[in-house]
C-alpha positions in Angstrom: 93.0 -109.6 66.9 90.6 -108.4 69.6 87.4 -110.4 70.5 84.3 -108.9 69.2 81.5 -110.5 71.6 82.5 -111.3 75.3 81.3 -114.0 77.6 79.0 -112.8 81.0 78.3 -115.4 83.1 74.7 -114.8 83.8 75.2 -116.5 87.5 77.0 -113.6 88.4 75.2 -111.5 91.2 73.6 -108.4 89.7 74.4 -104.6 91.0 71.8 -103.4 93.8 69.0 -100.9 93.0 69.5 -98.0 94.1 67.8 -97.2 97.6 64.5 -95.2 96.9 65.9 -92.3 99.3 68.6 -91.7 97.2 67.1 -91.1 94.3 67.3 -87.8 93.0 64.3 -87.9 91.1 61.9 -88.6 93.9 63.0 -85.6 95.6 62.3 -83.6 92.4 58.8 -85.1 91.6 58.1 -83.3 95.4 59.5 -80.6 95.2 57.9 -79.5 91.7 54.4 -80.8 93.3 55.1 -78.4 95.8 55.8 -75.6 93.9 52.7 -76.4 91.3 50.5 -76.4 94.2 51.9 -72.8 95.4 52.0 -71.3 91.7 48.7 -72.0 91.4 47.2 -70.3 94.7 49.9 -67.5 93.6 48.6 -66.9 90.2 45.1 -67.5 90.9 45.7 -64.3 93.7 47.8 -62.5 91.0 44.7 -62.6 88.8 42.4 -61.6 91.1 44.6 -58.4 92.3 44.9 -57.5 88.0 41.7 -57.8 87.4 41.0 -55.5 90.6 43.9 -52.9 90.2 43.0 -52.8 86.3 38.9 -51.5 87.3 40.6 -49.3 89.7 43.4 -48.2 87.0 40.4 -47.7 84.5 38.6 -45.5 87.3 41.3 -43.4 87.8 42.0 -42.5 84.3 38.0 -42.1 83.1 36.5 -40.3 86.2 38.8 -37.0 86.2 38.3 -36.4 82.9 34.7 -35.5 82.9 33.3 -38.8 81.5 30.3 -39.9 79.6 27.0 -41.4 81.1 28.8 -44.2 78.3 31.8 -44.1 80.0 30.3 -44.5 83.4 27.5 -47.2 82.2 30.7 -49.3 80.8 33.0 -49.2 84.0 30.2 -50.2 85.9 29.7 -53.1 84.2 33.4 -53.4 83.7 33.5 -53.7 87.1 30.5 -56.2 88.1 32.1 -58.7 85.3 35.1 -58.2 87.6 33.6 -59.3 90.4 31.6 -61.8 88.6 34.6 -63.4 87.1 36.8 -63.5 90.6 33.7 -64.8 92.6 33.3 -67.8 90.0 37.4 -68.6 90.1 37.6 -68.4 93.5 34.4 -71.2 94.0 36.6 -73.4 92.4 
C-alpha cells in the first residue's frame, strides 16, 4: 500500500525567489505602460484629425450642391463645436 501523507522536514532550505530581473511580468507591466501612454497621445490625435476631416468631409459634400442658408448656418456651427471640442481635449 502506498503512503497517503508524506513527511517534509520543515528545516530543509527553501527554493530562492526568483531574481526581480527575470521576471517576466515586470517586463510586461512596462511595456504595456508604455504602450498605454502612446495609445492615448495616438487616439487623442486620431480624434482630433476625425473630428477635423469629418467638418471638411461634410463641407465637401454640402457646398457643391447649392446649399441652404440652413445648411450653411449648421456646418458653421458644426464646425465651431469642432473646434470647441478639440481645444477643450487638448487642455487636458
Amino acid at each position: 500500500m502506498a503512503p497517503q501523507f508524506e513527511v517534509i522536514d520543515n528545516d530543509a532550505p527553501n527554493n530562492p525567489p526568483a531574481a526581480a530581473e527575470s521576471d517576466p511580468s515586470k517586463f510586461v507591466d512596462v511595456l504595456l505602460a508604455i504602450f498605454s501612454q502612446k495609445t492615448a497621445v495616438m487616439v487623442s490625435g486620431f480624434y482630433s484629425l476625425l473630428t477635423v476631416a469629418s467638418v471638411f468631409w461634410l463641407s465637401y459634400v454640402i457646398i457643391p450642391n447649392n446649399p441652404s442658408v440652413y445648411q450653411l448656418v449648421g456646418l458653421g456651427g458644426y464646425a465651431s463645436f469642432v473646434i470647441a471640442v478639440n481645444i477643450i481635449v487638448r487642455r487636458k
